[in-house]
C-alpha positions in Angstrom: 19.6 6.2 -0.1 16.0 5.7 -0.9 13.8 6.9 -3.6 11.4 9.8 -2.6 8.3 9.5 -3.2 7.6 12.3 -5.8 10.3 10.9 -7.6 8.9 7.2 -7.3 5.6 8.4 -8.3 6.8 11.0 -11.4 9.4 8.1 -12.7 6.1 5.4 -12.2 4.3 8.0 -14.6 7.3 8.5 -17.3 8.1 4.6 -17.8 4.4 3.8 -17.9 4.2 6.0 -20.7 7.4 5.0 -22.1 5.9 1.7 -22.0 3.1 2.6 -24.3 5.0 4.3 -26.7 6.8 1.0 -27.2 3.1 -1.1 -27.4 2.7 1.2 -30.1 6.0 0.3 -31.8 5.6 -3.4 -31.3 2.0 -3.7 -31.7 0.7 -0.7 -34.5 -3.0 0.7 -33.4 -5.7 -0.5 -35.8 -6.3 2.7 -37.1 -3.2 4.7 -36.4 -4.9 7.9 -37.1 -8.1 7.6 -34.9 -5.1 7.0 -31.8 -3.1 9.9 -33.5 -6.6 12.2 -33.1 -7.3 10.9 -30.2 -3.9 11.4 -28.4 -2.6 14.2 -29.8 -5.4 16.1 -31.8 -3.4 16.2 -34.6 -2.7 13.2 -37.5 1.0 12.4 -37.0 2.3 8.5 -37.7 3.5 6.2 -35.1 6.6 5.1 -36.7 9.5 4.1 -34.8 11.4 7.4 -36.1 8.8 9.5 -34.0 8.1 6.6 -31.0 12.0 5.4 -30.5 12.9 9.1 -29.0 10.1 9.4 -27.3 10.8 6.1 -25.3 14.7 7.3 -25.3 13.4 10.8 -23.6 11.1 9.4 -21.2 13.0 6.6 -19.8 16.1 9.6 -19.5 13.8 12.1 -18.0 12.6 9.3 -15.0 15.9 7.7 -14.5 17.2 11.5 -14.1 14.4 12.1 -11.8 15.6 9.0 -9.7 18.9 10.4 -9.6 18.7 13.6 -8.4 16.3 12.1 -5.4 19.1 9.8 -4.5 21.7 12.8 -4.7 22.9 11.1 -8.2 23.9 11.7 -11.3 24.9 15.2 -10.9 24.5 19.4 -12.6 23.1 17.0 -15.7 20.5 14.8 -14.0 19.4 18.2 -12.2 19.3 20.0 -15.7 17.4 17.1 -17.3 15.3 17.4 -14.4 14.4 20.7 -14.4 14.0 20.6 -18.3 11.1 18.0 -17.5 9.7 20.2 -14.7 9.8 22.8 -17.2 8.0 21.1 -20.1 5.5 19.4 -17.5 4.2 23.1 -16.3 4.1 24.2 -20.0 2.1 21.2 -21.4 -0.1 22.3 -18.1 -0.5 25.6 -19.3 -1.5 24.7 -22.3 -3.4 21.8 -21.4 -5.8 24.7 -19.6 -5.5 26.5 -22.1 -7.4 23.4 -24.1 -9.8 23.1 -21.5 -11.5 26.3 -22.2 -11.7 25.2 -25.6 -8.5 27.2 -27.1 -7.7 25.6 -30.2 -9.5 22.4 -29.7 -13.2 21.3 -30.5 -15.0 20.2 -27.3 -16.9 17.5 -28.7 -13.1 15.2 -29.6 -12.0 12.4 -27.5 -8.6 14.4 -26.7 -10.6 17.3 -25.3 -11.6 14.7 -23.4 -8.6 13.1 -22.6 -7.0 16.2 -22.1 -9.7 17.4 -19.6 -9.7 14.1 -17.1 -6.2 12.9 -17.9 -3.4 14.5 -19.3 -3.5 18.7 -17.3 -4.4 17.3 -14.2 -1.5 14.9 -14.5 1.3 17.3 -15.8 0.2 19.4 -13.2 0.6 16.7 -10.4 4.0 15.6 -12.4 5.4 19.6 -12.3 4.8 19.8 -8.9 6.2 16.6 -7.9 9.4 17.3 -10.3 9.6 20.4 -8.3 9.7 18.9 -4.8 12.3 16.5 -6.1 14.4 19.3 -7.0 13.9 21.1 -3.5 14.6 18.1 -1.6 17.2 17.2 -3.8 20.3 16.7 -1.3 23.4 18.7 -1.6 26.3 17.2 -3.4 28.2 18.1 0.5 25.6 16.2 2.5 25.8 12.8 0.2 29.9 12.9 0.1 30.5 14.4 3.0 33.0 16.7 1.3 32.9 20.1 2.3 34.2 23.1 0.5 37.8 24.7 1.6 35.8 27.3 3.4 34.0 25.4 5.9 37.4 23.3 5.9 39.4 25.9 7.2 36.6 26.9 9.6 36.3 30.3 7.8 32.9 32.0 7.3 32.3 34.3 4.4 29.3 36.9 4.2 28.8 38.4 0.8 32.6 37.9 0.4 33.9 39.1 3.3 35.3 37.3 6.4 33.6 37.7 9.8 
Protein backbone atom coordinates (compact mmCIF):
# COMPACT_ATOMS: atom_id res chain seq x y z
CA UNK A 1 0.00 0.00 0.00
CA UNK A 2 1.23 3.48 -0.41
CA UNK A 3 1.86 6.28 2.00
CA UNK A 4 -0.89 9.03 1.91
CA UNK A 5 -0.05 12.00 1.60
CA UNK A 6 -1.03 13.63 4.87
CA UNK A 7 0.79 11.04 6.45
CA UNK A 8 3.97 11.56 4.11
CA UNK A 9 3.77 15.20 4.80
CA UNK A 10 3.02 15.08 8.90
CA UNK A 11 5.78 12.11 9.27
CA UNK A 12 8.27 14.70 6.81
CA UNK A 13 7.42 17.30 9.60
CA UNK A 14 7.95 14.89 12.91
CA UNK A 15 11.54 13.45 11.61
CA UNK A 16 12.65 16.82 10.48
CA UNK A 17 12.12 17.92 13.86
CA UNK A 18 13.42 14.83 15.39
CA UNK A 19 16.37 15.58 13.42
CA UNK A 20 17.02 18.83 15.12
CA UNK A 21 16.54 17.67 18.38
CA UNK A 22 19.42 15.33 17.67
CA UNK A 23 21.71 18.53 16.04
CA UNK A 24 21.10 19.80 19.29
CA UNK A 25 22.42 16.71 21.06
CA UNK A 26 25.38 16.23 18.91
CA UNK A 27 26.19 19.67 18.21
CA UNK A 28 25.18 21.97 21.70
CA UNK A 29 23.90 25.66 20.55
CA UNK A 30 26.36 28.46 21.39
CA UNK A 31 24.32 29.90 23.86
CA UNK A 32 21.94 27.21 24.89
CA UNK A 33 19.71 29.58 26.63
CA UNK A 34 19.22 32.31 23.83
CA UNK A 35 17.83 28.77 21.67
CA UNK A 36 16.00 27.68 24.89
CA UNK A 37 14.20 31.52 24.81
CA UNK A 38 13.88 31.46 21.55
CA UNK A 39 12.23 28.06 21.01
CA UNK A 40 10.39 27.54 23.87
CA UNK A 41 10.08 31.00 25.82
CA UNK A 42 11.18 29.52 28.68
CA UNK A 43 15.14 28.66 29.94
CA UNK A 44 15.16 24.83 30.01
CA UNK A 45 18.66 22.90 29.07
CA UNK A 46 19.30 20.85 26.05
CA UNK A 47 20.69 17.89 27.68
CA UNK A 48 20.28 14.57 26.30
CA UNK A 49 17.87 13.61 29.32
CA UNK A 50 15.34 16.18 27.92
CA UNK A 51 16.38 15.80 23.85
CA UNK A 52 16.73 11.74 23.77
CA UNK A 53 12.75 11.44 24.47
CA UNK A 54 11.90 13.93 22.44
CA UNK A 55 13.70 12.28 19.37
CA UNK A 56 12.21 8.74 20.91
CA UNK A 57 8.54 10.49 20.79
CA UNK A 58 8.74 12.08 17.48
CA UNK A 59 10.25 9.46 15.47
CA UNK A 60 7.21 6.95 17.28
CA UNK A 61 4.58 9.48 16.71
CA UNK A 62 5.61 9.58 12.49
CA UNK A 63 6.39 5.99 12.17
CA UNK A 64 2.72 5.50 13.88
CA UNK A 65 1.41 7.99 11.52
CA UNK A 66 2.93 5.89 8.57
CA UNK A 67 1.24 3.00 9.94
CA UNK A 68 -2.11 3.62 10.35
CA UNK A 69 -2.07 5.21 6.50
CA UNK A 70 -0.81 1.87 5.33
CA UNK A 71 -3.59 -0.03 7.54
CA UNK A 72 -0.49 -1.01 10.04
CA UNK A 73 0.42 -1.34 13.14
CA UNK A 74 -2.81 -1.62 14.70
CA UNK A 75 -5.59 -0.07 18.03
CA UNK A 76 -1.78 1.20 19.14
CA UNK A 77 -0.45 3.04 16.13
CA UNK A 78 -4.23 4.49 15.90
CA UNK A 79 -3.95 5.50 19.68
CA UNK A 80 -0.47 6.93 19.22
CA UNK A 81 -1.96 8.61 16.44
CA UNK A 82 -4.69 10.14 17.80
CA UNK A 83 -2.63 11.17 20.95
CA UNK A 84 -0.46 13.30 18.40
CA UNK A 85 -3.65 14.70 16.68
CA UNK A 86 -4.63 15.47 20.08
CA UNK A 87 -1.53 17.28 21.31
CA UNK A 88 -1.06 18.99 17.72
CA UNK A 89 -4.69 20.81 18.10
CA UNK A 90 -3.87 21.71 21.73
CA UNK A 91 -0.32 23.19 21.02
CA UNK A 92 -2.67 25.10 18.26
CA UNK A 93 -4.88 26.32 20.76
CA UNK A 94 -2.46 27.60 22.65
CA UNK A 95 -0.23 28.63 20.02
CA UNK A 96 -3.40 31.35 19.28
CA UNK A 97 -3.68 31.80 22.35
CA UNK A 98 0.13 33.24 22.21
CA UNK A 99 -0.66 35.14 19.27
CA UNK A 100 -2.87 37.53 20.93
CA UNK A 101 -0.17 38.05 23.31
CA UNK A 102 -1.46 35.59 26.23
CA UNK A 103 1.36 35.00 28.35
CA UNK A 104 4.04 35.97 25.97
CA UNK A 105 5.82 39.41 25.28
CA UNK A 106 5.34 40.40 21.57
CA UNK A 107 8.53 41.92 21.06
CA UNK A 108 10.53 37.88 21.70
CA UNK A 109 11.81 35.89 18.85
CA UNK A 110 9.35 32.97 19.84
CA UNK A 111 6.30 35.25 19.58
CA UNK A 112 7.72 35.46 16.50
CA UNK A 113 8.40 32.07 15.84
CA UNK A 114 5.31 31.08 17.22
CA UNK A 115 3.31 33.58 14.96
CA UNK A 116 4.93 32.52 11.33
CA UNK A 117 5.97 28.96 12.22
CA UNK A 118 4.97 26.82 14.85
CA UNK A 119 0.43 27.51 15.10
CA UNK A 120 0.11 27.60 11.64
CA UNK A 121 2.06 24.33 11.35
CA UNK A 122 0.30 22.37 14.30
CA UNK A 123 -2.63 23.41 12.81
CA UNK A 124 -1.75 22.02 9.28
CA UNK A 125 -0.20 18.86 11.25
CA UNK A 126 -3.80 18.32 13.32
CA UNK A 127 -5.70 18.40 10.37
CA UNK A 128 -3.57 16.23 8.44
CA UNK A 129 -3.28 13.72 11.52
CA UNK A 130 -7.00 13.83 11.28
CA UNK A 131 -7.42 12.91 7.64
CA UNK A 132 -4.99 10.02 8.25
CA UNK A 133 -7.20 8.78 10.81
CA UNK A 134 -10.49 9.05 8.56
CA UNK A 135 -8.89 7.50 5.68
CA UNK A 136 -7.28 5.16 7.72
CA UNK A 137 -8.40 1.64 6.12
CA UNK A 138 -10.34 -0.86 8.01
CA UNK A 139 -8.45 -3.77 9.50
CA UNK A 140 -11.40 -5.95 7.05
CA UNK A 141 -10.52 -4.18 3.92
CA UNK A 142 -6.42 -4.71 4.29
CA UNK A 143 -6.86 -8.60 5.42
CA UNK A 144 -9.71 -9.32 3.75
CA UNK A 145 -11.15 -10.96 6.86
CA UNK A 146 -14.52 -10.32 7.56
CA UNK A 147 -16.35 -10.75 10.87
CA UNK A 148 -18.68 -14.04 11.45
CA UNK A 149 -21.52 -11.79 10.71
CA UNK A 150 -20.96 -10.85 7.21
CA UNK A 151 -19.56 -14.60 7.04
CA UNK A 152 -22.70 -16.14 7.61
CA UNK A 153 -24.41 -13.56 5.44
CA UNK A 154 -26.35 -12.33 8.47
CA UNK A 155 -27.26 -8.65 8.85
CA UNK A 156 -27.69 -7.13 12.26
CA UNK A 157 -29.56 -3.66 12.94
CA UNK A 158 -29.09 -2.32 16.41
CA UNK A 159 -28.81 -6.07 17.47
CA UNK A 160 -31.45 -7.53 15.78
CA UNK A 161 -31.62 -9.66 12.66
CA UNK A 162 -33.51 -8.50 9.58
Amino acid sequence: MRISLPAAFVAAVLLLDAFLHLFWLVRPAADPRALSLAVLDFDTPFTARVLVPLIVVLTVAALSTIAVSVGRGGRLAKAVTLALGAGLLARAELGLAWAFGLGTDTGTPFYRLNLLLYTPLCVALAFATGAVLMRAPSWERVTGVMNREEESGVRRTRGVPR
